[in-house]
SELUMTI-947511 format. One record per residue (C-alpha): residue in three letters; chain; x, y, z. Coordinates in Angstrom, 3 decimals. Layout:
// residues N
PT   rest   kette       east      north         up
PT    ALA       A          X          Y          Z
...
// end
This chain:
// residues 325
PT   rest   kette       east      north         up
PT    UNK       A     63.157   -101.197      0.813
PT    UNK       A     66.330    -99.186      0.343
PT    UNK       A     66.751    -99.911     -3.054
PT    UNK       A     63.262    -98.789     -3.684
PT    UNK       A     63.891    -95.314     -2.172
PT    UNK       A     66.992    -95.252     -4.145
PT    UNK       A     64.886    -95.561     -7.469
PT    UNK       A     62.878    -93.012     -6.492
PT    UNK       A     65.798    -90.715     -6.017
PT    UNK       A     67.371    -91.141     -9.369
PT    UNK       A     63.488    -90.991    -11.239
PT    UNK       A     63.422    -87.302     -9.399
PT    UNK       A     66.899    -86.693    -10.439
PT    UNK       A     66.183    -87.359    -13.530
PT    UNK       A     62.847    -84.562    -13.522
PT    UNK       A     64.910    -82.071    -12.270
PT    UNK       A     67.284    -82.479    -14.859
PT    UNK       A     64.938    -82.950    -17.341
PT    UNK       A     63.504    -79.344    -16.207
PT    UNK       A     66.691    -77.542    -16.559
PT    UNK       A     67.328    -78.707    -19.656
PT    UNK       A     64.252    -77.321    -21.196
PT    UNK       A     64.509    -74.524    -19.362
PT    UNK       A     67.656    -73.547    -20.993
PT    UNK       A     66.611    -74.513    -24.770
PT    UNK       A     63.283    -71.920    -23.779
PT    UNK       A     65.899    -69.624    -23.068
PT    UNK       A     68.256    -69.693    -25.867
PT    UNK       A     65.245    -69.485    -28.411
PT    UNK       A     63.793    -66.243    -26.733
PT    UNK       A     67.537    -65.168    -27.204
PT    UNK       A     67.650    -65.571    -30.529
PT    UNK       A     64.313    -63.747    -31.212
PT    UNK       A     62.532    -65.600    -33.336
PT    UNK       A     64.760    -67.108    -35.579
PT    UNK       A     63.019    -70.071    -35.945
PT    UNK       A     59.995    -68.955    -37.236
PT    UNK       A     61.544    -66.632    -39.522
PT    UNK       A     63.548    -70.054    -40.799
PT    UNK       A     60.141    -71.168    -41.171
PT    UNK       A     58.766    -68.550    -42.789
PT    UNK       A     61.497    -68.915    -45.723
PT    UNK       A     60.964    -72.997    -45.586
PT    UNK       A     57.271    -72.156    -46.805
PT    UNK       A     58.065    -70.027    -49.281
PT    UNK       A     60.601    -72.365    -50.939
PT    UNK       A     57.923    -75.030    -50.747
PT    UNK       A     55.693    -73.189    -52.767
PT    UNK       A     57.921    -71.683    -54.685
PT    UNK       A     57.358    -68.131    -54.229
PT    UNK       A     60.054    -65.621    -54.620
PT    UNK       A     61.198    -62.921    -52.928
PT    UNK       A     63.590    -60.273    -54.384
PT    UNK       A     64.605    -58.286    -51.235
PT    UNK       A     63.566    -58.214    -47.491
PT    UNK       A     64.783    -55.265    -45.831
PT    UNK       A     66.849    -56.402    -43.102
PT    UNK       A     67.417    -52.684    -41.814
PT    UNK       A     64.377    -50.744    -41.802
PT    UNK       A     63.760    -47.582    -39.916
PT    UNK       A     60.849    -47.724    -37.308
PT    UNK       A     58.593    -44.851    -37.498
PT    UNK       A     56.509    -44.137    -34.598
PT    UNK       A     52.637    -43.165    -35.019
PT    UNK       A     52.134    -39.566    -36.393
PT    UNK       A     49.137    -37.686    -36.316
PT    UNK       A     48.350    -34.877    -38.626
PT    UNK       A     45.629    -32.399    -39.672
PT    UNK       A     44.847    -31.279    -43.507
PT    UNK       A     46.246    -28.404    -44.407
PT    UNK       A     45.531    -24.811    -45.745
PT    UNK       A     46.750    -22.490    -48.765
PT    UNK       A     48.628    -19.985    -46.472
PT    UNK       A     49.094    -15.971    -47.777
PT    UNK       A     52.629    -17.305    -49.236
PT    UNK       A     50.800    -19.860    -50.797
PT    UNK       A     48.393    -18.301    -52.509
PT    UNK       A     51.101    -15.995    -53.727
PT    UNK       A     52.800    -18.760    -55.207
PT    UNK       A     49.736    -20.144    -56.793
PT    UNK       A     48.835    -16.856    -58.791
PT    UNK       A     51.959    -16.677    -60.367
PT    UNK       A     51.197    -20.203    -62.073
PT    UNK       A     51.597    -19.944    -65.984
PT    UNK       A     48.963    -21.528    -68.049
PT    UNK       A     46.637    -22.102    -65.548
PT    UNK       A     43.027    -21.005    -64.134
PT    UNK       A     43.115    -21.942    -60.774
PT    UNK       A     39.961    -22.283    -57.183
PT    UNK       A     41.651    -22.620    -53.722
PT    UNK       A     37.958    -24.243    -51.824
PT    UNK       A     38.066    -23.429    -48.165
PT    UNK       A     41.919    -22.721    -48.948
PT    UNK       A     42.371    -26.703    -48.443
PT    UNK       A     41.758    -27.890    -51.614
PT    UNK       A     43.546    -26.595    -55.400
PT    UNK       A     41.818    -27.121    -58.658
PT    UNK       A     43.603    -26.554    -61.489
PT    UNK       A     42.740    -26.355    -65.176
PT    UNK       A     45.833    -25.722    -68.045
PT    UNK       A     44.602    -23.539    -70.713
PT    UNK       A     46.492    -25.945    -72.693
PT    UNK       A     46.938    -29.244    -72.002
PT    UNK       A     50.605    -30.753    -71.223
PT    UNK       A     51.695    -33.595    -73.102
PT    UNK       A     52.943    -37.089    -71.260
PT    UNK       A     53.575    -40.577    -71.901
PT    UNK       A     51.150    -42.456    -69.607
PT    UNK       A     53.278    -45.266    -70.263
PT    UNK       A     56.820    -43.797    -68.789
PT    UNK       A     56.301    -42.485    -65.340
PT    UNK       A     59.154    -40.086    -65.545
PT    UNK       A     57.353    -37.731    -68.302
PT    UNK       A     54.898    -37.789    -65.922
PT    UNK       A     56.789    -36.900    -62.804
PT    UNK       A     58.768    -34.140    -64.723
PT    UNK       A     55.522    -32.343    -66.016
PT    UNK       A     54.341    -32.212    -62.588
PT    UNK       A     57.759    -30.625    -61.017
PT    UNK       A     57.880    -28.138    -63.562
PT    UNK       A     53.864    -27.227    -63.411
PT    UNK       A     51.950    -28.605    -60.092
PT    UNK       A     52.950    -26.630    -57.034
PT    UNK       A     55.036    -28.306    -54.019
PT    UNK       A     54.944    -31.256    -55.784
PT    UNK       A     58.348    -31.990    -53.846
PT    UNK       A     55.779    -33.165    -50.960
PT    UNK       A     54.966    -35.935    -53.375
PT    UNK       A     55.799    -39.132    -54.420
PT    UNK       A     54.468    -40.889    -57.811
PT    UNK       A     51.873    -43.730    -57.184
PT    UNK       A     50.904    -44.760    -60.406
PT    UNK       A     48.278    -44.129    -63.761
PT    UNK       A     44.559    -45.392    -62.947
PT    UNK       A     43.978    -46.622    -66.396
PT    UNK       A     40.179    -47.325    -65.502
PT    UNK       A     39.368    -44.524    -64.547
PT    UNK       A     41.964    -41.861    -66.891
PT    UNK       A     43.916    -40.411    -63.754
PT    UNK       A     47.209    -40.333    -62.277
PT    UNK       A     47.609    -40.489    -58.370
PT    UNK       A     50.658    -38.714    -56.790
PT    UNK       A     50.574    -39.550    -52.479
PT    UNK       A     52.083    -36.891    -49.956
PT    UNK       A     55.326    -37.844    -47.784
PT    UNK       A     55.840    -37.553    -44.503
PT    UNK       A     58.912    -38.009    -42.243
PT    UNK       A     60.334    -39.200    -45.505
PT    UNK       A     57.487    -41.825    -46.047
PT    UNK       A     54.767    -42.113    -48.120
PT    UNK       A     51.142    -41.777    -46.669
PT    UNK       A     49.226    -44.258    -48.820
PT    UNK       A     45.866    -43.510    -50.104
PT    UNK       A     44.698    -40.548    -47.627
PT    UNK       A     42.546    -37.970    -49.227
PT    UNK       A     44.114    -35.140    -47.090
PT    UNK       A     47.666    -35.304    -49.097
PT    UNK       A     47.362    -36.060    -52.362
PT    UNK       A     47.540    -35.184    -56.281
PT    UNK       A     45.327    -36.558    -58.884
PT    UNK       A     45.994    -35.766    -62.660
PT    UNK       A     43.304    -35.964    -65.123
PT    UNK       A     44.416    -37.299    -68.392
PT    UNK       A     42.932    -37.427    -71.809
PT    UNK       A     44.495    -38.678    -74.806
PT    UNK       A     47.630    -38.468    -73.572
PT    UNK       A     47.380    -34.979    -71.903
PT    UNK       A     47.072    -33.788    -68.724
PT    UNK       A     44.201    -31.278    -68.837
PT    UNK       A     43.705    -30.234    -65.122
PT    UNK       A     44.280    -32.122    -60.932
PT    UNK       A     43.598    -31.718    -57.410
PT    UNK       A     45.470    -31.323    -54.605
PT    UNK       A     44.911    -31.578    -51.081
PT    UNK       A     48.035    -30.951    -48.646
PT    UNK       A     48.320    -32.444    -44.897
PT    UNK       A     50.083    -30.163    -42.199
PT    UNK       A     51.549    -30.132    -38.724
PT    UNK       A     52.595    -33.617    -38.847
PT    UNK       A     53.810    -34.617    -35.450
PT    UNK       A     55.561    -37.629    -33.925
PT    UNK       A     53.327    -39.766    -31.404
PT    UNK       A     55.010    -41.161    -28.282
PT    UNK       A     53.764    -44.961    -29.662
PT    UNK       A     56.417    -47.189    -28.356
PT    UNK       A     55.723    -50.531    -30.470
PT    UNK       A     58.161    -52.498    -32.026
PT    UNK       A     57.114    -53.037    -35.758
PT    UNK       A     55.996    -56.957    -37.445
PT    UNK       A     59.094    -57.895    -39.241
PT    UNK       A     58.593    -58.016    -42.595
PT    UNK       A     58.629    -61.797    -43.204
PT    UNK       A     56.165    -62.198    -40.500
PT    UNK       A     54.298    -59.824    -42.586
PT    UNK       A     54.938    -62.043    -45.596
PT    UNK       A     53.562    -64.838    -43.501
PT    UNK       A     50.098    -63.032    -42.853
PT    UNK       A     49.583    -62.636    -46.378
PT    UNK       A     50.365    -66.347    -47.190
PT    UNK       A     47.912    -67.413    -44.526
PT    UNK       A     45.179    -65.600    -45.933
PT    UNK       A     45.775    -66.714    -49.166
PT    UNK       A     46.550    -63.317    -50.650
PT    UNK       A     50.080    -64.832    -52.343
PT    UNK       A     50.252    -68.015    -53.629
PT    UNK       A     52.208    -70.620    -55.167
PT    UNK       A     54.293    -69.759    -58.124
PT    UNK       A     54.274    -65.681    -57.113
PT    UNK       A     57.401    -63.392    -57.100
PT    UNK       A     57.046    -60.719    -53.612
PT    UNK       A     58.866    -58.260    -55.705
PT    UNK       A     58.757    -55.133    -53.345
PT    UNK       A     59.098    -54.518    -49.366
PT    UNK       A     58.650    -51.255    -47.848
PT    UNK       A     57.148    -49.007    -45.208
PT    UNK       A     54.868    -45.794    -45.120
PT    UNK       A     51.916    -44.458    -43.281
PT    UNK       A     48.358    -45.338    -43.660
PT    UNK       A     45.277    -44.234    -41.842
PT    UNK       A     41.935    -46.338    -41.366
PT    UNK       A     39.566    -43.245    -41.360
PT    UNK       A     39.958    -40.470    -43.634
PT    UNK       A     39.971    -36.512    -42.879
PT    UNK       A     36.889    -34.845    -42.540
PT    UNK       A     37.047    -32.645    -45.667
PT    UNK       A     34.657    -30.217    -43.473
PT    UNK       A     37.189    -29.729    -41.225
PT    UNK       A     40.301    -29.031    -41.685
PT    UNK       A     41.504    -29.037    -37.713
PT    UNK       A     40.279    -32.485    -37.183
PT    UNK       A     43.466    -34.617    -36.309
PT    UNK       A     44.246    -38.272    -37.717
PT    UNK       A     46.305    -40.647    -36.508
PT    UNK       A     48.439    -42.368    -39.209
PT    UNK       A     49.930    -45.926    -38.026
PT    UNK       A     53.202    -47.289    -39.884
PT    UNK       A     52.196    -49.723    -42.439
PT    UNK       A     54.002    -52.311    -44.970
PT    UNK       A     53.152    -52.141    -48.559
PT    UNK       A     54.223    -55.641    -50.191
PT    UNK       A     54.108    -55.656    -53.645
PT    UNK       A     53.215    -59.082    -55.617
PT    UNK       A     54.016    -59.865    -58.755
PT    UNK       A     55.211    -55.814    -59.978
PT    UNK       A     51.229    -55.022    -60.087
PT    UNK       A     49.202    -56.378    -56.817
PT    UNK       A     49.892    -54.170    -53.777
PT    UNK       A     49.235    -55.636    -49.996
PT    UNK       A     48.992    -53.341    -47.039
PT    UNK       A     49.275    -54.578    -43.398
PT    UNK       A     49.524    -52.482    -39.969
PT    UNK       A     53.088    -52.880    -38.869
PT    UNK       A     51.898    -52.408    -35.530
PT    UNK       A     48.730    -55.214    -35.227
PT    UNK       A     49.053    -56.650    -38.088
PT    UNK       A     45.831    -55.449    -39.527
PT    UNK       A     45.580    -56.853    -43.046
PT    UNK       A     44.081    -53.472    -45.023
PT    UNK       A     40.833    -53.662    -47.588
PT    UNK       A     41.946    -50.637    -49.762
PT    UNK       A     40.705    -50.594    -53.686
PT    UNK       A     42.037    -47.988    -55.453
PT    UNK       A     39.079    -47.426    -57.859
PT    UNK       A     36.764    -46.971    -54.755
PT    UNK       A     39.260    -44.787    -53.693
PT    UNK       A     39.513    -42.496    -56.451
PT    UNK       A     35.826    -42.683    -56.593
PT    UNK       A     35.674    -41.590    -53.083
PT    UNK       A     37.799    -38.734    -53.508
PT    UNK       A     36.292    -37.108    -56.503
PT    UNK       A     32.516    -37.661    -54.815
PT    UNK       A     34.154    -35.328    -51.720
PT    UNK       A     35.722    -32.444    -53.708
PT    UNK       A     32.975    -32.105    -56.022
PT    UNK       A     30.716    -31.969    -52.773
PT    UNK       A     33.253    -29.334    -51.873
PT    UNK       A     33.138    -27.362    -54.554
PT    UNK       A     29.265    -26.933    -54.879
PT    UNK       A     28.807    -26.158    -51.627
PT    UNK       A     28.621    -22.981    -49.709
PT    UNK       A     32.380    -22.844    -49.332
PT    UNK       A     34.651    -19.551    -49.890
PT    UNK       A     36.092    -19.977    -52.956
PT    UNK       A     39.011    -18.539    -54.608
PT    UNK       A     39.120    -18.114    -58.022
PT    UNK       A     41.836    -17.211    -60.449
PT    UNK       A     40.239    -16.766    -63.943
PT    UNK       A     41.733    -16.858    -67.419
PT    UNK       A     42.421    -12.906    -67.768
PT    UNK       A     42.264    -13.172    -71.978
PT    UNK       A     38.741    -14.857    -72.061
PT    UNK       A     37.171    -13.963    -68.903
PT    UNK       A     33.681    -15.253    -69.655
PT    UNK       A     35.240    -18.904    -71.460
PT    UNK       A     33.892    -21.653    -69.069
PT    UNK       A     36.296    -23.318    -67.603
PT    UNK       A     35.315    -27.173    -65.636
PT    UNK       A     35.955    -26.983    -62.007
PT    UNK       A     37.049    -23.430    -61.735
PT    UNK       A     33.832    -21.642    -60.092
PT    UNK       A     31.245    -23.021    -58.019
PT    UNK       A     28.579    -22.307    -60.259
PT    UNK       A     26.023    -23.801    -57.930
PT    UNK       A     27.415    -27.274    -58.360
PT    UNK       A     27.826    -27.524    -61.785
PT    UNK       A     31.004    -28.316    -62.077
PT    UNK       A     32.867    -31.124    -60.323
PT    UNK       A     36.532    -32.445    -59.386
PT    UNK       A     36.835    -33.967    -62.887
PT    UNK       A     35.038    -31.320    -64.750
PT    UNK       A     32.102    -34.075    -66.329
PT    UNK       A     29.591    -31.788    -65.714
PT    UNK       A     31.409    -28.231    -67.186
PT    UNK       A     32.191    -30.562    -70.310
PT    UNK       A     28.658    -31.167    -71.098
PT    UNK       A     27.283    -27.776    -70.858
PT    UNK       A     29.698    -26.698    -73.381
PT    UNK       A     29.119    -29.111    -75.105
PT    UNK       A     25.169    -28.308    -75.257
PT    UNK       A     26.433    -24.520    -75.526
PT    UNK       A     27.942    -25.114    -79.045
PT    UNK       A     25.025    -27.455    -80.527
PT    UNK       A     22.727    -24.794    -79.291
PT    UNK       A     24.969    -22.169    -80.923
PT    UNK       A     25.166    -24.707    -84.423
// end
């Protein structure tokens, strides 16, 4: 009998023991933060033999932001009628289209032709940061910064060049304003752990190179182009780039996994400032003083003739001179 309560002492010893023990390895992991599966993370990646150039180890975290699309103020307008080589329409003094009365000359192919033509001839384009040349669909998109980082694909602050043979012939710009910091206090996904979502879904795969990490601001619902005092709410987001040409956007803060095609984008964009532009807006126009009656595409409302691109301008001229012939 006593050595049968004595073996039931050491078996609860034992427990107890047993408890602390795992008690303390629960606590040194939670300590570390994650190590582990960040370990883990990289073990995959070897294993399929993806690369990855650089993973920012120190990243600022930006807080939410909310902002509203801005308007052309008196100063601005100023500014814009002092453009050279230019006929200009300011549409409910939120959105600039421009034409050049002759065309500037880039390299599609070398993005800083393209960068330096629109410093020296689109206004505050210091607001902007190059995106890239939409081959598909002939423009070039330049996105809006804010707080220093770039607000991905929001129609409320953003440039888009029209190109044609190699010459920028008019754009669009849309501005946002009164960007303010949100008192969101979330600690960011790390960036593997973004990595990680992206692998899961099957969105990089075996044999890719993750050649770019970085941060910026996306929205999931555009500005209401109607309104330009409607406020949006723009949540930090990753952009990982696969491959140099395949770009990945995921909420920082959920971990949201973003649908965003750039053609339907573009598409989207253009649909919205033509609808702008033919509507019963106030309208602004600047015209070309030497040929005051020349039509130009997308400078005058025109009852919705003319659109963003200036399609619709281009084939009543053309009609104009076969009549004329």
């Amino acid at each position: 009998m006593q050595w049968g309560q004595i073996k039931t002492l050491f078996i609860i010893s034992f427990l107890v023991l047993d408890l602390f023990l795992l008690q303390q390895f629960m606590d040194k992991q939670s300590q570390q933060g994650g190590t582990l599966e960040e370990d883990t993370v990289e073990d995959r990646l070897n294993e399929q033999n993806i690369g990855i150039s650089e993973v920012p180890e120190e990243y600022s975290s930006p807080s939410f932001i909310s902002a509203s699309r801005s308007t052309y103020s008196e100063e601005d307008q100023e500014q814009l009628e002092e453009l050279e080589n230019q006929n200009y329409t300011l549409v409910d003094e939120d959105l600039l289209v421009s034409e050049f009365q002759e065309p500037v000359d880039v390299d599609t192919s070398d993005s800083d032709t393209i960068i330096d033509a629109v410093q020296e001839n689109v206004p505050f384009s210091s607001q902007y940061s190059y995106w890239g040349m939409n081959e598909e669909q002939d423009t070039v998109l330049f996105f809006q910064k804010a707080n220093n980082q770039t607000v991905y694909y929001n129609e409320g602050g953003l440039i888009v060049l029209f190109v044609e043979d190699g010459q920028i012939t008019r754009y669009a710009q849309t501005r946002l304003g009164d960007v303010e910091t949100l008192d969101e206090d979330k600690s960011l996904i790390a960036p593997l752990n973004t990595v990680e979502l992206l692998l899961n879904e099957g969105n990089i795969s075996s044999g890719d190179e993750i050649t770019n990490i970085s941060i910026g601001y996306h929205s999931k619902a555009n500005l209401d182009p109607d309104d330009n005092n409607t406020l949006q709410v723009l949540a930090p987001t990753w952009k990982v780039t696969v491959n140099d040409e395949d770009d990945y956007f995921v909420n920082a803060a959920d971990g949201v996994i973003l649908e965003i095609t750039e053609s339907d984008f573009i598409t989207s964009t253009l649909d919205n400032m033509s609808s702008l532009i033919s509507g019963e807006n106030d309208v602004i126009i600047n015209p070309d003083e030497e040929n005051p009656d020349e039509d130009t595409s997308g400078q005058s409302n025109n009852d919705g003739e003319n659109d963003a691109s200036g399609g619709e301008a281009e084939n009543t001229s053309e009609a104009d001179d076969e009549s004329t012939n």
